[in-house]
TORFIBA-954865 format. One record per atom (N, C-alpha, C, O, CB): residue number from 0; atom name; x, y, z. Coordinates in nm, 2 decimals. Glycine has a CB too. Example, Ala and Ser with C-alpha at 12.3 -4.5 7.8 and 13.67 -1.06 7.14 Angstrom:
2
   pos   site     east    north       up
     0      N     1.32    -0.57     0.78
     0     CA     1.23    -0.45     0.78
     0      C     1.32    -0.33     0.78
     0      O     1.42    -0.33     0.85
     0     CB     1.13    -0.45     0.90
     1      N     1.28    -0.22     0.71
     1     CA     1.37    -0.11     0.71
     1      C     1.29     0.00     0.79
     1      O     1.34     0.11     0.80
     1     CB     1.41    -0.06     0.57
//
This chain:
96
   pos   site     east    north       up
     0      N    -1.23     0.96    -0.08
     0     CA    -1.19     1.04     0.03
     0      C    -1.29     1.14     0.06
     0      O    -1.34     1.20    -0.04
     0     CB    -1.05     1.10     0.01
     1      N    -1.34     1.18     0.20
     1     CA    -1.47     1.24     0.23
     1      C    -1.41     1.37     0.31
     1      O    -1.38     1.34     0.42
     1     CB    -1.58     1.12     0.33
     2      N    -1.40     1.48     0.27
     2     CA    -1.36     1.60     0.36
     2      C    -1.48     1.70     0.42
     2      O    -1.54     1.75     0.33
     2     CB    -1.26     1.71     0.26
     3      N    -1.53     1.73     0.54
     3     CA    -1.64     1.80     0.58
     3      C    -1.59     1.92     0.48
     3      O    -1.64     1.94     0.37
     3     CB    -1.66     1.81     0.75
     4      N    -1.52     1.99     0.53
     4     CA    -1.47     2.16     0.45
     4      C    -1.34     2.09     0.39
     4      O    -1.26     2.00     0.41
     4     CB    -1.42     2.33     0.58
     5      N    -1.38     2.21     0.29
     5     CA    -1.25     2.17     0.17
     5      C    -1.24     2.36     0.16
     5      O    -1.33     2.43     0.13
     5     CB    -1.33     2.04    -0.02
     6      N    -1.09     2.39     0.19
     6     CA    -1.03     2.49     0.17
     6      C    -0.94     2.48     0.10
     6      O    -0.86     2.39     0.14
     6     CB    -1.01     2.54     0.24
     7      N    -0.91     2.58    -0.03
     7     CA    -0.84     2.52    -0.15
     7      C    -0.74     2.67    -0.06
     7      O    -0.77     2.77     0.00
     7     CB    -0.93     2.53    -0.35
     8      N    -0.60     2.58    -0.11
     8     CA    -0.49     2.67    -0.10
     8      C    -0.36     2.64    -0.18
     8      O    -0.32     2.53    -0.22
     8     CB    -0.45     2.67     0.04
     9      N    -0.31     2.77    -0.21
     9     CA    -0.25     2.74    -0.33
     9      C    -0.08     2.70    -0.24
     9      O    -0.05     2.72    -0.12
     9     CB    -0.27     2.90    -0.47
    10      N    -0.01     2.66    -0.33
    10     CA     0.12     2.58    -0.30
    10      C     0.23     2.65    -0.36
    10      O     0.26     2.54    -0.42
    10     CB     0.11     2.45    -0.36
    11      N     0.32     2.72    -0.39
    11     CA     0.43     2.73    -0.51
    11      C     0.57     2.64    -0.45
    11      O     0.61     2.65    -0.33
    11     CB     0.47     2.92    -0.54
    12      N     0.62     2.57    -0.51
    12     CA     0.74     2.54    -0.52
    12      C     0.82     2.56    -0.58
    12      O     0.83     2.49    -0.68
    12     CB     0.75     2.47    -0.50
    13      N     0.89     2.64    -0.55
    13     CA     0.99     2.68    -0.62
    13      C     1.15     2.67    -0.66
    13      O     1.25     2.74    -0.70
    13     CB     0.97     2.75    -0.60
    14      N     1.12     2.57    -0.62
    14     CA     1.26     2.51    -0.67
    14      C     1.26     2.34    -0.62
    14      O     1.33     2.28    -0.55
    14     CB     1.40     2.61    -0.58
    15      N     1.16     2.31    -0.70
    15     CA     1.18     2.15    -0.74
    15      C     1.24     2.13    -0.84
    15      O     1.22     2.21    -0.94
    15     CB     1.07     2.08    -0.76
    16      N     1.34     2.00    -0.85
    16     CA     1.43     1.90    -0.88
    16      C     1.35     1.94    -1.01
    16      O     1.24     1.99    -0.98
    16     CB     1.45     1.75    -0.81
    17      N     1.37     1.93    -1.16
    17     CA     1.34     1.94    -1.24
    17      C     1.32     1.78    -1.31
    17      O     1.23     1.76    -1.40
    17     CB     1.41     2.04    -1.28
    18      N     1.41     1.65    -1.25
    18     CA     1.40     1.51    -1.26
    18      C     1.25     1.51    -1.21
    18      O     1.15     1.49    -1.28
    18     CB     1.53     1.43    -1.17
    19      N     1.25     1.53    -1.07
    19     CA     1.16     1.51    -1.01
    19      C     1.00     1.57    -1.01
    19      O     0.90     1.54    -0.94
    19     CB     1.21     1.52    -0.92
    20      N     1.00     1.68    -1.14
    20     CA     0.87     1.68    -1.21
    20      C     0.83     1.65    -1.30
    20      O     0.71     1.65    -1.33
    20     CB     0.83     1.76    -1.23
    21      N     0.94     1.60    -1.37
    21     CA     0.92     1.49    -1.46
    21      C     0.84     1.36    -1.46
    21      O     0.73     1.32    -1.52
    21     CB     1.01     1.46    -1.47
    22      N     0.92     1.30    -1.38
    22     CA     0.87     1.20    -1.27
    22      C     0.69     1.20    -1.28
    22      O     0.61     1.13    -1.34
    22     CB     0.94     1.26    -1.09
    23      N     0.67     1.33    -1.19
    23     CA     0.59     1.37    -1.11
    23      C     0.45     1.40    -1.32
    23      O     0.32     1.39    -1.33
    23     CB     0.67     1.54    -0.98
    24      N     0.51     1.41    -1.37
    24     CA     0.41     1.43    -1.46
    24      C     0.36     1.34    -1.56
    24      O     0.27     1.36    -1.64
    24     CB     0.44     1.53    -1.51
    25      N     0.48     1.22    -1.54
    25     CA     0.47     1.09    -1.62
    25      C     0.39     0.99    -1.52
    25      O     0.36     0.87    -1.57
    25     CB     0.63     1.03    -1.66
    26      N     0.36     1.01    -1.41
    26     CA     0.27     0.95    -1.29
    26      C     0.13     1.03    -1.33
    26      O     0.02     0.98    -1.35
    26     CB     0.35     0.98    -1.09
    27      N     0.14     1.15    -1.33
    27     CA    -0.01     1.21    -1.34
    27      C    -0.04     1.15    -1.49
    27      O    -0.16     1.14    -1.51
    27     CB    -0.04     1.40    -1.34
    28      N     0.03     1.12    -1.59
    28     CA    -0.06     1.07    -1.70
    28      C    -0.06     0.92    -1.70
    28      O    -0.05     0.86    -1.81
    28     CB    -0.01     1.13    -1.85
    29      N    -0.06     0.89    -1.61
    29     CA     0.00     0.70    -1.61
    29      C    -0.16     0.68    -1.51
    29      O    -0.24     0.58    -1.52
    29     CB     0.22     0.65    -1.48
    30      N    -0.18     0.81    -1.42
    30     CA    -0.32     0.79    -1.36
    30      C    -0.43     0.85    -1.42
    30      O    -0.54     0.88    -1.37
    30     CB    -0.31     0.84    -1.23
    31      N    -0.38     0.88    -1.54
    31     CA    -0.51     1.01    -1.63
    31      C    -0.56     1.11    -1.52
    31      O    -0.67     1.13    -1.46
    31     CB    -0.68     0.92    -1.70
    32      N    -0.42     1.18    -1.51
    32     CA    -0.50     1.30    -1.38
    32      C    -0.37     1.43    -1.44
    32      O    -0.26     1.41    -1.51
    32     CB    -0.48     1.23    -1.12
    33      N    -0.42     1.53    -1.40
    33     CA    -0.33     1.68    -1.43
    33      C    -0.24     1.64    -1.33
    33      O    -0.24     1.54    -1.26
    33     CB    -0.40     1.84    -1.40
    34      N    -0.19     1.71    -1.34
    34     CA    -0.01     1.73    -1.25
    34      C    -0.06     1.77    -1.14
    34      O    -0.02     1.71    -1.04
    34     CB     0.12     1.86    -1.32
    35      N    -0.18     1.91    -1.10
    35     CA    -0.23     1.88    -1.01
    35      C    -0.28     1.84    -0.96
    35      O    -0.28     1.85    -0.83
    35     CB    -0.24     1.90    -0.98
    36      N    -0.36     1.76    -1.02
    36     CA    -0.49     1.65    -0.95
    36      C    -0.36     1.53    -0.87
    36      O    -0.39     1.50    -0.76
    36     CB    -0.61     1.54    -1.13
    37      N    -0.23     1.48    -0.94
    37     CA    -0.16     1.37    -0.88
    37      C    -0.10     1.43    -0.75
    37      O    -0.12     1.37    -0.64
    37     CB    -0.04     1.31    -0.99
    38      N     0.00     1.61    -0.76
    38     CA     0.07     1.61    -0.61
    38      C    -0.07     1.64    -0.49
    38      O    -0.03     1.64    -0.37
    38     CB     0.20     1.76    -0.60
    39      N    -0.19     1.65    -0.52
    39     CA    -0.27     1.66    -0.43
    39      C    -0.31     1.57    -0.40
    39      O    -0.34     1.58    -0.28
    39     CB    -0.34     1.71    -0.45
    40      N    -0.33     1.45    -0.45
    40     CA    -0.35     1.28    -0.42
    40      C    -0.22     1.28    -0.35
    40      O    -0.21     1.27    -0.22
    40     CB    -0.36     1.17    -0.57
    41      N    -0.12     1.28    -0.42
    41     CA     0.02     1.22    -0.35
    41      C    -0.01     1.29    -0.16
    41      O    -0.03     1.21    -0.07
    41     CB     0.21     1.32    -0.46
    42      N    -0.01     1.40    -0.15
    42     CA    -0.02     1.50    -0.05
    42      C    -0.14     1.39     0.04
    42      O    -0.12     1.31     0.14
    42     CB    -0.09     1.68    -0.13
    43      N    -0.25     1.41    -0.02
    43     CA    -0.35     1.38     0.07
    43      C    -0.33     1.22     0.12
    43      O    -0.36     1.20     0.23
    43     CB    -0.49     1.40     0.01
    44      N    -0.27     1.12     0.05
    44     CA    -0.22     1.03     0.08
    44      C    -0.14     1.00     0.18
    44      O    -0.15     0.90     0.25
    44     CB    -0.19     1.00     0.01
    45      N    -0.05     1.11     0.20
    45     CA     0.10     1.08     0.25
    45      C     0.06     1.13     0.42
    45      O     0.11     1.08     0.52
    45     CB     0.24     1.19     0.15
    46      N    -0.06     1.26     0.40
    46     CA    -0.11     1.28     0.53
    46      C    -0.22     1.20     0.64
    46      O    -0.23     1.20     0.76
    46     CB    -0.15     1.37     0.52
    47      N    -0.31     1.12     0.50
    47     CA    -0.39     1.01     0.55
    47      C    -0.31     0.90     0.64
    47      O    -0.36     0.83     0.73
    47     CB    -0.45     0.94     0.44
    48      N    -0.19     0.91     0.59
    48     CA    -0.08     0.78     0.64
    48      C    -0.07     0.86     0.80
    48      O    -0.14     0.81     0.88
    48     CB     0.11     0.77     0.53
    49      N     0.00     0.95     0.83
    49     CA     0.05     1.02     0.89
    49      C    -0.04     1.00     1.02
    49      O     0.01     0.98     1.14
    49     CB     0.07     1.14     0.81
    50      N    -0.20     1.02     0.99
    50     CA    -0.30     0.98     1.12
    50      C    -0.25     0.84     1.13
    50      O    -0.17     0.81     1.22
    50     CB    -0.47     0.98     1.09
    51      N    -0.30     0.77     1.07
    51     CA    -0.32     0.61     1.11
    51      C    -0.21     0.58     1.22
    51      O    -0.09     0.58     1.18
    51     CB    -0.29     0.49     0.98
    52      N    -0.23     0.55     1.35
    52     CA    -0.15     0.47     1.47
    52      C    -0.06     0.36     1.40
    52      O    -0.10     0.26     1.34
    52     CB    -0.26     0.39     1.58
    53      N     0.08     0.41     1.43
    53     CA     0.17     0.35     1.40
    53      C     0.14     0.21     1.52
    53      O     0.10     0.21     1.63
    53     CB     0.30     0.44     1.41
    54      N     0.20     0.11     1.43
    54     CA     0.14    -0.02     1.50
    54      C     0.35    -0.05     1.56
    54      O     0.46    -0.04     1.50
    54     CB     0.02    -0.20     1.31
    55      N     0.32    -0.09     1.68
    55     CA     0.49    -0.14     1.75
    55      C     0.39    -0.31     1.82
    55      O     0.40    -0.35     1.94
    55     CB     0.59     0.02     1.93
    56      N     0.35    -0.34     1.75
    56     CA     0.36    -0.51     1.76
    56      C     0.40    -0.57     1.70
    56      O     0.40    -0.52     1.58
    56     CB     0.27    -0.59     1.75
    57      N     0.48    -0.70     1.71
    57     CA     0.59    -0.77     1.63
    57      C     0.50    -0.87     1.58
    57      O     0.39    -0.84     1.61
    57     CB     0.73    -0.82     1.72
    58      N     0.52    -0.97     1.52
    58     CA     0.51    -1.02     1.45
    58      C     0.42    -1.19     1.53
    58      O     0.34    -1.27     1.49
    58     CB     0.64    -1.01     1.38
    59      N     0.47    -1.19     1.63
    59     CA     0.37    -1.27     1.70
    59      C     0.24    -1.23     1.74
    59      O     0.13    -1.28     1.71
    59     CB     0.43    -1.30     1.80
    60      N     0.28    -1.13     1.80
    60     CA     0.15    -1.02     1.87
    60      C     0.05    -1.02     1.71
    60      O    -0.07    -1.06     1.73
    60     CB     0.24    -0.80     1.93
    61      N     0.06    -0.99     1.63
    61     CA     0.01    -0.98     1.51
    61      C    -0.07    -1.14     1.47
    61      O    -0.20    -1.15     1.45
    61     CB     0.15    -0.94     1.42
    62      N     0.03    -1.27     1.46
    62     CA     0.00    -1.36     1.43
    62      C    -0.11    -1.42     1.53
    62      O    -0.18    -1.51     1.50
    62     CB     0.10    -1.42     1.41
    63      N    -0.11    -1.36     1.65
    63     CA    -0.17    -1.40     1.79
    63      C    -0.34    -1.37     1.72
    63      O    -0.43    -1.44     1.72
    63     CB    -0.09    -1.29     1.95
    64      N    -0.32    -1.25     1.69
    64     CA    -0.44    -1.16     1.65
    64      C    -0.52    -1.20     1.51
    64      O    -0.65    -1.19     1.50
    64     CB    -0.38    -1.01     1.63
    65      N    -0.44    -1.24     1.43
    65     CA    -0.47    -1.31     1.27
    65      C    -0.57    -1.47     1.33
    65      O    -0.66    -1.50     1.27
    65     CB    -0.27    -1.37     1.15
    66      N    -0.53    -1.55     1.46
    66     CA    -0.59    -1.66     1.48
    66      C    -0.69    -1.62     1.57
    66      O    -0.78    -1.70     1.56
    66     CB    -0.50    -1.77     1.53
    67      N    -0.74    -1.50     1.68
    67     CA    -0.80    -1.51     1.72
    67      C    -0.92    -1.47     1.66
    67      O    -1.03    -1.48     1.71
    67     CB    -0.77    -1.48     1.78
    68      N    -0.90    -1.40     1.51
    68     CA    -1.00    -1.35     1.46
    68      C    -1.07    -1.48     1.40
    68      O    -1.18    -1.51     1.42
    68     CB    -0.96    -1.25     1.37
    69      N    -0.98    -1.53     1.33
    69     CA    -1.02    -1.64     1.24
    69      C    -1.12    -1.78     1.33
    69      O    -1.19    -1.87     1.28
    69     CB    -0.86    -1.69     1.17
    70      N    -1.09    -1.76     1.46
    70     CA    -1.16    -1.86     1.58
    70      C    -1.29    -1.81     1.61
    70      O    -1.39    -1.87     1.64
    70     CB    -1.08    -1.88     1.74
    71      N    -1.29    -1.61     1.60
    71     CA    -1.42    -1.55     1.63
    71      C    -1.50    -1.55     1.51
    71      O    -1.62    -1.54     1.53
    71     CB    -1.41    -1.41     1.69
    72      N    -1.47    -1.55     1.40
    72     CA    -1.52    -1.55     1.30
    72      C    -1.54    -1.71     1.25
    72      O    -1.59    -1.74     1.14
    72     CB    -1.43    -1.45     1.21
    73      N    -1.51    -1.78     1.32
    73     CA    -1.55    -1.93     1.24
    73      C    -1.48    -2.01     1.13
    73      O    -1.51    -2.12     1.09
    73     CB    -1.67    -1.93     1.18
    74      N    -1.39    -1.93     1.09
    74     CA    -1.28    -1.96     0.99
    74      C    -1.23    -2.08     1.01
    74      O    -1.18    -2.11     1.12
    74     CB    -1.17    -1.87     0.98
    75      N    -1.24    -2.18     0.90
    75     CA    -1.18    -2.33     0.94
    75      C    -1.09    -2.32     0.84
    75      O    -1.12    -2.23     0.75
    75     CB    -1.28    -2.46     0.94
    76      N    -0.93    -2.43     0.81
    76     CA    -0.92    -2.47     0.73
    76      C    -0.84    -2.62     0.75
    76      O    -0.80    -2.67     0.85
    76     CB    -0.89    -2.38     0.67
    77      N    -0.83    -2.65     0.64
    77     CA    -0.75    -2.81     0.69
    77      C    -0.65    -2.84     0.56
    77      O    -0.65    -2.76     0.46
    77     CB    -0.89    -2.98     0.71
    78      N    -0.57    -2.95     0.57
    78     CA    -0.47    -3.00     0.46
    78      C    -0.54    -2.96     0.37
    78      O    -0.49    -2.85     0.34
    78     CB    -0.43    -3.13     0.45
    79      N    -0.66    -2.99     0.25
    79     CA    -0.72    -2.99     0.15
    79      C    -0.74    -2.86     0.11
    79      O    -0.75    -2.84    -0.01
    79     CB    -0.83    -3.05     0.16
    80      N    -0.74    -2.77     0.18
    80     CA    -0.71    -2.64     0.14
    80      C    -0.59    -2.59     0.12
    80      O    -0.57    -2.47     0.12
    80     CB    -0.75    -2.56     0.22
    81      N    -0.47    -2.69     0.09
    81     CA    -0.34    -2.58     0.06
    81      C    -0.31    -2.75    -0.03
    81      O    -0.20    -2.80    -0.02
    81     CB    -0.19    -2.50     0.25
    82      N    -0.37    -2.79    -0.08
    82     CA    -0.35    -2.94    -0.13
    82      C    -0.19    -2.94    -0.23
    82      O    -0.08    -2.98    -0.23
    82     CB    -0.51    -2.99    -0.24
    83      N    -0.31    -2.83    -0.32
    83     CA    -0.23    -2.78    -0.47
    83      C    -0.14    -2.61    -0.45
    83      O    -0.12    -2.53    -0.54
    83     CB    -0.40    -2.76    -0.64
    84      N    -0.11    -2.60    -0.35
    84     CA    -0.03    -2.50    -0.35
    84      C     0.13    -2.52    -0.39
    84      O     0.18    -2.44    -0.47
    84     CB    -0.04    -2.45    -0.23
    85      N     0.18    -2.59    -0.34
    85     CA     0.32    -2.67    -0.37
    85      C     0.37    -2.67    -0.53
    85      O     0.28    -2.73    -0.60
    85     CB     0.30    -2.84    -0.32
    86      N     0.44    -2.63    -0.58
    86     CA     0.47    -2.68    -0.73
    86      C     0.58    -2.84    -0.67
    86      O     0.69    -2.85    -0.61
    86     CB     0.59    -2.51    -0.85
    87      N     0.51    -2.92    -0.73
    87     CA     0.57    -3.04    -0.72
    87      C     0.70    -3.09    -0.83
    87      O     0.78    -3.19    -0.83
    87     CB     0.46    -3.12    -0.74
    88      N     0.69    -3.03    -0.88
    88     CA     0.80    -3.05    -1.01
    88      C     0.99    -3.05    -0.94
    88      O     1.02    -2.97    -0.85
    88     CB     0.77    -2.88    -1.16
    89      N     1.07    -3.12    -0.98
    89     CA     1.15    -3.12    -0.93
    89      C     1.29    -3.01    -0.95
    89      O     1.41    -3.02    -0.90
    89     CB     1.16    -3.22    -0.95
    90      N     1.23    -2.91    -1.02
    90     CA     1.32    -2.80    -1.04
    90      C     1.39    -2.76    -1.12
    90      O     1.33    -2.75    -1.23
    90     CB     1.39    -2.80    -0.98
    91      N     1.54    -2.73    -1.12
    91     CA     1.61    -2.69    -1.22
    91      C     1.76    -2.74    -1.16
    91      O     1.75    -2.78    -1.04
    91     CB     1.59    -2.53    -1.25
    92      N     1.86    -2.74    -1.22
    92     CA     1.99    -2.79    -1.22
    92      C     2.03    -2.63    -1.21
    92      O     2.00    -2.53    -1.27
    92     CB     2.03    -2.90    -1.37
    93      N     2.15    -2.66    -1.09
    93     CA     2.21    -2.54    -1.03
    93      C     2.35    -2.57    -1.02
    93      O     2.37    -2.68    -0.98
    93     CB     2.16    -2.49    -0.91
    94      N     2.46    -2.49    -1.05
    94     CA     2.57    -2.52    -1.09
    94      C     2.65    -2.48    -0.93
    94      O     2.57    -2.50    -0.84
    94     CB     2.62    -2.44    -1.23
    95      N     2.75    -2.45    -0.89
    95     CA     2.81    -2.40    -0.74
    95      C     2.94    -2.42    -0.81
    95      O     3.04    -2.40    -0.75
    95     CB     2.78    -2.49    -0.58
//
């Protein structure tokens, strides 16, 4: 993550969930980072999200877009490419 200016400002909260710094401090050592190195990630994450243009295309509109790329880009594929995807085996015995 690339910030032109970086202005450090301090935060207090004072009256967080005491569960929830817990939480919060078993995630910073799970990322090998201080407690504040994680809610400032968490933070900067949650506002990175916050820009990105919420997308209201459904699922066609989307799929429409996944094939036109793949036609501009030259992307081929055919049966032989999904040959061995299938587990062929006949399963398991299910009771009802």
């Amino acid at each position: 993550m690339i910030f032109k200016e970086m202005n450090m400002t301090q935060v207090i909260l004072k009256q967080l969930n005491p569960i929830v710094l817990e939480k919060l401090k078993r995630l910073a050592q799970s990322h090998q980072r201080t407690l504040e190195e994680e809610i400032t990630s968490i933070l900067e994450d949650v506002a990175e999200k916050e820009e990105e243009p919420k997308s209201s295309e459904g699922f066609w509109d989307m799929t429409l877009q996944f094939r036109e790329r793949m036609q501009q880009e030259n992307i081929t594929f055919d049966d032989a490419d999904f040959a061995d995807i299938r587990d062929r085996s006949v399963g398991r015995d299910v009771e009802f």
